[in-house]
N, C-alpha and C positions, 0 to 999 in steps of 0.2 A: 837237892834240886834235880830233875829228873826234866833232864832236855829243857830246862829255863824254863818250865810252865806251871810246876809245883805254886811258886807263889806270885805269878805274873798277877791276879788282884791286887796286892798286898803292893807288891810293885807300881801297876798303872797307881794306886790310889797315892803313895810317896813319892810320885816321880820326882818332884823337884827334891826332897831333902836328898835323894840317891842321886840326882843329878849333881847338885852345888856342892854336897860334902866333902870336902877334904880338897877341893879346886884349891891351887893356888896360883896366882891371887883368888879371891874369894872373889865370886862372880858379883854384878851390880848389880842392884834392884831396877826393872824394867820398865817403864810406865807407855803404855801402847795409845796414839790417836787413832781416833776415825778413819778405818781405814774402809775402803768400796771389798765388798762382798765377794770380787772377782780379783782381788789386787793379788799378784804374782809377786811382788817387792815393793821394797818401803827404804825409806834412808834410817840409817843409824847415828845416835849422839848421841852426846854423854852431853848431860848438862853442871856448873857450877854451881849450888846453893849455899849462901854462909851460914855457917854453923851446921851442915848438914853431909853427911857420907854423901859422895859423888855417885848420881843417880843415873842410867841409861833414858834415853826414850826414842822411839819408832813412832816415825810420823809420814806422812807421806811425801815431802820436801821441808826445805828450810825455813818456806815464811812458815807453817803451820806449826814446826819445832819452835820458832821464833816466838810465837803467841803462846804455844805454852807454855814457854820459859817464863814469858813475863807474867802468865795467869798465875805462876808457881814460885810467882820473884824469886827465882833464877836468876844469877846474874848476868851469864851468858850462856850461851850453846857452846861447847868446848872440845877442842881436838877435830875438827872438821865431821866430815859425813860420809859413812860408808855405807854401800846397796847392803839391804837385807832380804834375804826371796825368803819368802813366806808359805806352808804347805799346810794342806789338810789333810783332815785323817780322820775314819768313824771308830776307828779304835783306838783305845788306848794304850798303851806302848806294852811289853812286856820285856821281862830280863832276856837277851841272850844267853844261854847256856855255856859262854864262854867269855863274858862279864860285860860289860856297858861300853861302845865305841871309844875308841882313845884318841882317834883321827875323825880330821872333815868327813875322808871318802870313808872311814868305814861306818860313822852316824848315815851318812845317806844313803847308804845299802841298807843299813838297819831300818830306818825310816820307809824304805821302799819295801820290804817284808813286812810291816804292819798292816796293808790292805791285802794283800794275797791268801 
């Protein structure tokens, strides 16, 4: 790989399996509400469903987590609710040359080199 850009396609196109693989714990499956076009953050929850792997969802507060818990018969919203800020980007990510962030601050440095 030659300065992280040899296979940055190949990359942007796998991001998630190069993101989730080998995380442990193994990351939750996400499920995103309707959020406004201009939304900067969102709340974070994990929801309960029986018989089912414990599943994350981003919504915009807790009544609207609340309604899709019930739309998803969820039993509850679980573990409270943490701010999630939300960012955009016209590109898709590519490898660092010195391997995938292992820290919050250095994902958001990362994150901040994608539009420059």
């Amino acid at each position: 790989m030659t300065q992280g850009r040899t296979r940055d396609r190949d990359i942007a196109d796998e991001f998630v399996a190069y993101w989730t693989v080998g995380q442990t714990p193994a990351a939750y499956p996400v499920l995103f509400d309707e959020l406004e076009s201009d939304a900067e953050s969102a709340m974070y929850f994990l929801l309960d469903q029986p018989g089912q792997d414990r599943r994350a969802l981003i919504a915009r507060d807790i009544f609207a987590a609340q309604r899709i818990a019930t739309g998803i018969e969820a039993e509850k919203v679980v573990k409270g609710a943490f701010t999630c800020f939300l960012f955009k980007s016209d590109k898709l990510p590519g490898a660092p040359a010195d391997g995938l962030p292992a820290t919050i601050k250095q994902f958001f440095a990362w994150v901040k080199q994608w539009d420059t």
